[in-house]
N, C-alpha and C positions, 0 to 999 in steps of 0.2 A: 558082229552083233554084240551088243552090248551084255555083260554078264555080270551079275544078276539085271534081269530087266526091268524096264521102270514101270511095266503094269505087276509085275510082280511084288516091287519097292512100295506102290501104292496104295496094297493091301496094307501093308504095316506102318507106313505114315501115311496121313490123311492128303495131304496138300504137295505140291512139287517144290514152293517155295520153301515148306518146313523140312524137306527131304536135304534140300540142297544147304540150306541155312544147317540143320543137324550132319553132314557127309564134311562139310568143311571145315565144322571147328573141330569133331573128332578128325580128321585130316591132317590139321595144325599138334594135337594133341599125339596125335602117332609118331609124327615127323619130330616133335621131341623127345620122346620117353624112349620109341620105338617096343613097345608093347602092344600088342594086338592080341584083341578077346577071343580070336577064332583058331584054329590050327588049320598049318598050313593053309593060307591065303593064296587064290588064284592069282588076282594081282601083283604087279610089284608098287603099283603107282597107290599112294595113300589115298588119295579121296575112294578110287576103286576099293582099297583095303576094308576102310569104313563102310560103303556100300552093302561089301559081305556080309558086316558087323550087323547090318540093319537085315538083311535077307536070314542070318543066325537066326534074329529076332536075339540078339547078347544087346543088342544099341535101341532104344526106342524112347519115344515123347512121352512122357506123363500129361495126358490130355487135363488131369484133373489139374495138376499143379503147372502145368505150362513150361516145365523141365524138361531136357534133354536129361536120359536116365542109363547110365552103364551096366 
């Protein structure tokens, strides 16, 4: 089973495609720097990493300005 879950994910981004669009480039951006907003992460796998990041609520959309916001 998937952890964190995506009706859970839902609550905090509105749309599946904004989910997945925002999981991937913070995904890209972990897999460089290796800095991650959360302590100790379940994942090893970065898109899962970010997932977390968004379940935190540390990763979210700025609905008004249409940003991905850390």
């Amino acid at each position: 089973m998937l952890d964190p879950s995506i009706d859970s994910l839902l609550k905090k981004v509105n749309s599946k495609y904004s989910l997945v669009t925002l999981a991937a480039r913070r995904a890209r951006q972990i897999s460089e720097t290796k800095k991650v907003l959360i302590d100790n992460p379940k994942s090893y796998q970065y898109v899962g990493m970010a997932l977390e990041e968004v379940q935190a609520g540390k990763l979210f959309i700025d609905e008004e300005a249409g940003k991905s916001q850390l």
